[in-house]
C-alpha positions in Angstrom: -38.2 -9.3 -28.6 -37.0 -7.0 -26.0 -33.2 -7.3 -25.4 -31.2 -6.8 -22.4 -27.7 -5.4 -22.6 -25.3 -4.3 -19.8 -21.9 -3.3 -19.1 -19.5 -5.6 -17.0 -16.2 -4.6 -15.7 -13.8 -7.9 -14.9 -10.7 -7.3 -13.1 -8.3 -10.4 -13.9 -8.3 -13.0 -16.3 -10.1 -15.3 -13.9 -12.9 -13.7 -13.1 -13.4 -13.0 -17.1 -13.0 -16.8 -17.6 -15.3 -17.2 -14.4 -18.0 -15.3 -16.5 -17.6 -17.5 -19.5 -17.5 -20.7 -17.6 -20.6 -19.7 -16.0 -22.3 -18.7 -19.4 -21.4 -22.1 -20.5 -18.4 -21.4 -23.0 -16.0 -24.1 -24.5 -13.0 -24.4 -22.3 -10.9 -23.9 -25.3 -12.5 -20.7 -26.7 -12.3 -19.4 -23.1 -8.4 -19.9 -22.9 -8.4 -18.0 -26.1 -11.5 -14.9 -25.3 -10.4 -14.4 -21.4 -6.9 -12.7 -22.1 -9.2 -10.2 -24.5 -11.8 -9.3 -21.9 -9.4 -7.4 -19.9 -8.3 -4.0 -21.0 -5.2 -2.9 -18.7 -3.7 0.9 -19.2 0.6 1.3 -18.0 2.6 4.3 -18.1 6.3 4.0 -18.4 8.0 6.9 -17.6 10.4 9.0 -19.2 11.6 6.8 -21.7 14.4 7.8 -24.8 12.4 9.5 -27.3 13.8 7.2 -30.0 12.9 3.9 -28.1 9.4 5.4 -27.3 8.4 5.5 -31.7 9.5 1.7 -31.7 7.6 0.8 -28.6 4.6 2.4 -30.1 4.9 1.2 -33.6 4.9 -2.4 -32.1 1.9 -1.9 -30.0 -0.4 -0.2 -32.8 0.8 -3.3 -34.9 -1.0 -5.5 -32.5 -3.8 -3.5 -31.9 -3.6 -1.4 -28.9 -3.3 2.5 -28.3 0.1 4.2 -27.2 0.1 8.1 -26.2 3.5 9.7 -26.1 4.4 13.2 -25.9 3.6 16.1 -28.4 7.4 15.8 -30.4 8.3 12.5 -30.1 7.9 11.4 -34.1 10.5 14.2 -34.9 12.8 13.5 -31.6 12.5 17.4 -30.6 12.1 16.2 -27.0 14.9 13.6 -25.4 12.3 11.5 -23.6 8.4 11.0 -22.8 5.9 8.8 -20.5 4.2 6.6 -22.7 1.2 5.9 -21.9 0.0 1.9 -23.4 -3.8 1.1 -23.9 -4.7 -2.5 -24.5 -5.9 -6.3 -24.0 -3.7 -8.7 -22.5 -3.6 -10.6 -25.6 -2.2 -6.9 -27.2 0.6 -6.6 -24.5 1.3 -10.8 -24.6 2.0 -10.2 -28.5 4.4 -6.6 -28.6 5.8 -7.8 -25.4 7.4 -10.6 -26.6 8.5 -8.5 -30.2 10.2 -6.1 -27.8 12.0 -8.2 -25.7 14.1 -8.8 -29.5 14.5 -4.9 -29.9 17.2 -2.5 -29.3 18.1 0.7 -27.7 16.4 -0.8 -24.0 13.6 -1.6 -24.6 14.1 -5.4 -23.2 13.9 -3.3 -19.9 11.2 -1.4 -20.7 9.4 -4.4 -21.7 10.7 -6.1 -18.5 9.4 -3.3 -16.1 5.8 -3.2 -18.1 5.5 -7.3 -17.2 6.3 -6.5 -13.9 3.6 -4.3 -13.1 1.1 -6.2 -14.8 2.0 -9.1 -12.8 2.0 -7.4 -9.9 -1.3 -4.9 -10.6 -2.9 -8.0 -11.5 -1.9 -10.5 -8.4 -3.5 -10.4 -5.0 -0.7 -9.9 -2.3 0.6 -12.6 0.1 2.9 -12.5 2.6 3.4 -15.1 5.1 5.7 -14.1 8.4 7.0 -15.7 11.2 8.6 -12.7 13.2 10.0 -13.5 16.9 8.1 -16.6 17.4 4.9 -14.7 16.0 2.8 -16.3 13.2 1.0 -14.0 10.9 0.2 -13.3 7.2 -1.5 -11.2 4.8 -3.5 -13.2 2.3 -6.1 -12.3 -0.3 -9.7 -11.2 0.5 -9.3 -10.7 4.2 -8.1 -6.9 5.2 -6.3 -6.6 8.4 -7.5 -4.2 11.0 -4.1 -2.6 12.8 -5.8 -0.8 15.7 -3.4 2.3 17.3 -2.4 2.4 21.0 -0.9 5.9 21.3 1.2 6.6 24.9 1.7 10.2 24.1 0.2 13.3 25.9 -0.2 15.2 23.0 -1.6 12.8 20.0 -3.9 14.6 18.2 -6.9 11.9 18.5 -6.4 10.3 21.7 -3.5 12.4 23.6 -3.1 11.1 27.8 -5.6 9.0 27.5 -3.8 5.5 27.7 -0.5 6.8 29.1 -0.7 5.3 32.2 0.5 1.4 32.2 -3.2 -0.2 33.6 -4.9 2.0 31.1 -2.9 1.0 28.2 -2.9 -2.6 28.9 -6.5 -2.0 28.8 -6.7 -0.4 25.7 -4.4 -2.6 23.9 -6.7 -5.6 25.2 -10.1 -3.7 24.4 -8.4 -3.1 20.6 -7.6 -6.8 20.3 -11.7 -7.9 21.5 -12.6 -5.7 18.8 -10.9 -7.5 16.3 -7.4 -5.9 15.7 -5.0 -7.8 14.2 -2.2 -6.1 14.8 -1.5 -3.5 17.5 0.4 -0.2 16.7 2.3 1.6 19.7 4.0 4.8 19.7 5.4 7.0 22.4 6.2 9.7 20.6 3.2 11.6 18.5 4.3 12.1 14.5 1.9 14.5 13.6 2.1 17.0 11.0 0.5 19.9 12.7 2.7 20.9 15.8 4.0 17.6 17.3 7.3 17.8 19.5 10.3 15.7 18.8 11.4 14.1 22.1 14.9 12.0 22.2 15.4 8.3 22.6 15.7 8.2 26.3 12.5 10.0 26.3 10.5 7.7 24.2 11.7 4.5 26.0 11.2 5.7 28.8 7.3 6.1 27.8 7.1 2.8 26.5 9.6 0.7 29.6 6.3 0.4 32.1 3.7 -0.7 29.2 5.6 -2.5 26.7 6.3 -6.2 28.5 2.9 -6.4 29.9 1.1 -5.3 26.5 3.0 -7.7 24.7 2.2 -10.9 27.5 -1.3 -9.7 27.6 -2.4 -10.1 23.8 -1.9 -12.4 21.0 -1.4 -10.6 18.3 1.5 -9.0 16.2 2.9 -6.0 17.6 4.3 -2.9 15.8 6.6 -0.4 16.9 5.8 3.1 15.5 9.5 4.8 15.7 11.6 6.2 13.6 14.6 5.7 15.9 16.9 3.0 15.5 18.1 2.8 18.8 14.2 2.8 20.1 13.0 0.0 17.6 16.3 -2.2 18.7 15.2 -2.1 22.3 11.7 -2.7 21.6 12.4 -5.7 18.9 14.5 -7.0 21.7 11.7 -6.6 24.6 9.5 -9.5 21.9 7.8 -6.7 19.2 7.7 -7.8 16.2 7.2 -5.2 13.8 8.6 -1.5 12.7 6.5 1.6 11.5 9.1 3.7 10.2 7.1 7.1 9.2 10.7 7.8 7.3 11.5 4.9 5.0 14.3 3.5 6.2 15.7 7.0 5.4 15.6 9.5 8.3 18.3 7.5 10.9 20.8 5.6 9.0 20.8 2.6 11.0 17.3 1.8 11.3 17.8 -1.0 8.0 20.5 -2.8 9.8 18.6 -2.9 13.2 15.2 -4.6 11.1 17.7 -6.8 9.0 19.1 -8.1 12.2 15.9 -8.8 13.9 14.1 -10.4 10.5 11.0 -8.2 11.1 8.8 -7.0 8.4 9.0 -3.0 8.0 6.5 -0.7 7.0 8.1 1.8 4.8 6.0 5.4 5.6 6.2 8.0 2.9 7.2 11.0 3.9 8.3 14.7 3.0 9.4 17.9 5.0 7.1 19.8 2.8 3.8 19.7 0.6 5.5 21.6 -2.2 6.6 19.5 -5.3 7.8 19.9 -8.6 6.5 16.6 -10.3 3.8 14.0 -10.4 3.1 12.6 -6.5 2.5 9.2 -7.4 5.8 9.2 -9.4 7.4 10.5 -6.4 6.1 8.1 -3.9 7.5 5.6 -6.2 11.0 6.9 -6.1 10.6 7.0 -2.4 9.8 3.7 -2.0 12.4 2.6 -4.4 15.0 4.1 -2.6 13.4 2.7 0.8 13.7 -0.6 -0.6 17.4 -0.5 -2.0 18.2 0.8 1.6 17.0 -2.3 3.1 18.1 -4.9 1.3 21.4 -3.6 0.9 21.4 -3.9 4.6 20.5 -7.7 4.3 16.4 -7.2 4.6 14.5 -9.7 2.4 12.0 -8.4 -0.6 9.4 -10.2 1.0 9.0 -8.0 4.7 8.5 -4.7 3.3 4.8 -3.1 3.2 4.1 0.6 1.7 2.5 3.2 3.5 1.7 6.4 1.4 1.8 8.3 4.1 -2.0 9.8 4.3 -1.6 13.7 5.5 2.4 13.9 5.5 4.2 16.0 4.0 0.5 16.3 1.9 -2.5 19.2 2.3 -5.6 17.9 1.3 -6.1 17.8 -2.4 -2.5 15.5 -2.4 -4.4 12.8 0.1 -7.3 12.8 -2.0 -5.0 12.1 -5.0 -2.8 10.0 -3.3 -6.1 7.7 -2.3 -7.8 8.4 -5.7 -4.6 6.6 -7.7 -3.7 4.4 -4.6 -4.1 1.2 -7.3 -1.2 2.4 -8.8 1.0 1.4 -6.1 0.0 -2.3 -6.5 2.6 -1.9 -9.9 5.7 -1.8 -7.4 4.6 -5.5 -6.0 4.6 -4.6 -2.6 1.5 -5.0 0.2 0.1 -1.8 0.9 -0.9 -0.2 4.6 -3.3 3.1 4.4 -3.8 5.3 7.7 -6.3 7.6 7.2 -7.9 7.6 10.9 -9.2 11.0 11.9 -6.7 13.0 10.1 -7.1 16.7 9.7 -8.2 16.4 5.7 -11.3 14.3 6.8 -12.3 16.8 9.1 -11.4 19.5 6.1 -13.3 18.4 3.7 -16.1 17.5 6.3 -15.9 20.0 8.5 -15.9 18.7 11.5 -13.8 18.2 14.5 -11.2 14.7 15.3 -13.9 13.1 17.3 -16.5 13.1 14.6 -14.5 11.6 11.7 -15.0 8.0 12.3 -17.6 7.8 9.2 -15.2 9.9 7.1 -12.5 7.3 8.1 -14.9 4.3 7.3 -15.6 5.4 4.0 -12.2 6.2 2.9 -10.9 3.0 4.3 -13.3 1.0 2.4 -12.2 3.0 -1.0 -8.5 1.8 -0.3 -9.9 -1.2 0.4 -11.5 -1.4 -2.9 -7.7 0.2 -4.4 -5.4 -2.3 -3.1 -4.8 -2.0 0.9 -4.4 -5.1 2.6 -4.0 -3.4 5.8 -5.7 0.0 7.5 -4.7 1.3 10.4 -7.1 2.9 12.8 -8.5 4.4 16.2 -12.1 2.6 15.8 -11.0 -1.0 15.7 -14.7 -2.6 15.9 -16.3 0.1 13.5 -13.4 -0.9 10.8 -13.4 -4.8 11.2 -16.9 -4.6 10.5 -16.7 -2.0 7.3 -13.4 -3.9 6.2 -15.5 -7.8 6.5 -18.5 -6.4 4.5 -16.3 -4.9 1.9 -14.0 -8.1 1.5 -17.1 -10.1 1.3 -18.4 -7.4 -1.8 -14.9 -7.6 -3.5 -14.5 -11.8 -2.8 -18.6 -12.2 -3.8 -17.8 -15.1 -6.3 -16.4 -17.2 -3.6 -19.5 -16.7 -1.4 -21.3 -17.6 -4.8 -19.6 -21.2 -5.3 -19.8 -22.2 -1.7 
């Protein structure tokens, strides 16, 4: 007898139970085996040294595998990341024991459910923003296709500044499947962009703006850091902000999105690629502080979306990190939006010039696809509505498998 044997990889409880339901398993001894079959790793960082030997003790007890920092038994360091290895049947177990310890470890408890939950749910966000209906829901990306009215963009500078041509564009981006449009007057580049004032960047948006949004039927995003710029355009009918700053470059751009109800996409962004500590911790921090900034201003939880901010404040080897570990952003509970479109470290790593990187964008779309985005914005708005449908149908398969 010749026996097969292979390797499967399950990444929630359901789609463990799925396989056993399929292999024909008692319902009962599936309740009990599915919580085993998935293996889930969470860091915690820097927590009290002396907390950190009583969060590990209770995890080895149940079964899993803690890491902690070289010093930690003999308290010679103050704190340490911990880093927890395990079922969920190991973290349902110390979980519960450490919510009954001391010295905070309730909270660290409390902030290791909440990325578990959140790592291991599918996003969705339903909106209704200025009379516009939209929503982000599991298994289907959306494709936000960019409408730049700037002379100097570095992808597609003066080429729809002039109002019949961006109408056009911003309809041609819709037939080909965007979902959301994205229009800017003012180019954010990294790489020798030129800050232009207010004024300046209404004035580039006044002729276009009221005809682009009676001519299409889809959500429309304002890509401004300016308060002043996103209040006018929010009050000419848009229905989105792109804030490349957070929330944290003009002080009043939280109040202005808190007054109009619109969802924001908080940007990550830096002045430079130098950095002390660990990026994905500091994208973290970013956001968090993004977030307290908005809903002290009165924004609700539910209308911010993360942007890591793909080639700012980052040189190459930081984007491909940033993209490598984008999964751990899904830990802060919040949809995620990757632009990656024909930036410079696709044509880096390729070597090749912005109007050959459309297969460099495709494929590293579909990996943040695969890593959490529910949204990618883009130049090629047919190429990635067809990329982005294939690879939802690869990652929902099981629902194409039971009809």
């Amino acid at each position: 007898m010749v026996y097969q044997a292979k390797e499967v990889h399950f990444r929630h409880v359901s789609e463990a139970a799925a396989w056993m339901t399929h292999m024909g398993c008692d319902s009962a001894g599936i309740a009990i085996m599915a919580p085993k079959a998935i293996f889930r790793t969470v860091c915690v960082e820097n927590v009290p040294a002396k907390a950190a030997n009583l969060l590990k003790q209770t995890f080895l007890a149940k079964g899993a595998e803690v890491a902690v920092t070289r010093g930690t038994a003999d308290l010679s360091v103050d704190c340490t990341d911990v880093l927890i290895c395990g079922t969920m049947k190991h973290y349902r177990l110390a979980l519960t024991q450490l919510h009954q310890q001391p010295w905070g470890l309730p909270g660290v408890a409390a902030a290791v459910e909440k990325a578990l939950i959140n790592t291991g749910k599918n996003q969705r966000r339903q909106y209704d923003s200025k009379g516009k209906q939209w929503q982000i829901e599991p298994g289907r990306t959306l494709i936000m296709g960019i409408l730049n009215l700037t002379p100097d963009s570095f992808s597609d500078g003066g080429k729809h500044n002039e109002t019949d041509a961006a109408v056009a564009r911003a309809a041609s981006l819709v037939a080909d499947g965007a979902d959301i449009l994205d229009i800017g007057a003012e180019s954010t580049r990294p790489y020798g962009s030129v800050r232009i004032s207010a004024d300046e960047e209404m004035d580039r948006l006044f002729p276009v703006l009221e005809k682009i949004l009676a001519a299409v039927d889809v959500p429309v995003s304002i890509d401004t850091y300016k308060s002043e710029v996103a209040n006018w355009a929010l009050s000419m009918g848009v229905h989105i902000i792109n804030d490349i700053w957070g929330l944290q470059q003009d002080p009043n751009m939280a109040k202005v999105a808190a007054t109009h109800g619109v969802p924001v996409i908080l940007m990550h962004n830096r002045s430079s690629v130098e950095s002390t500590c660990d990026i994905m911790s500091e994208l973290s921090a970013f956001f968090a502080r993004s977030i307290e900034i908005g809903i002290t201003a009165g924004i609700d939880e539910t209308r911010f979306i993360l942007d890591p901010g793909i080639g700012f404040g980052k040189n190459t080897v930081q984007n491909l990190e940033v993209l490598g570990r984008l999964s751990e952003l899904q830990s802060m509970g919040y949809p995620i939006l990757v632009g990656t479109s024909r930036k410079r470290f696709i044509g880096e790593i390729l070597g090749l010039p912005v109007e050959e990187r459309d297969e460099g964008t495709g494929a590293s779309m579909v990996h943040s696809i695969l890593n959490g985005a529910s949204i990618v914005r883009v130049h090629d708005v047919k190429m990635a509505k067809r990329m982005a449908g294939m690879t939802d149908a690869l990652q929902g398969w099981r629902g194409f498998y039971n009809g």
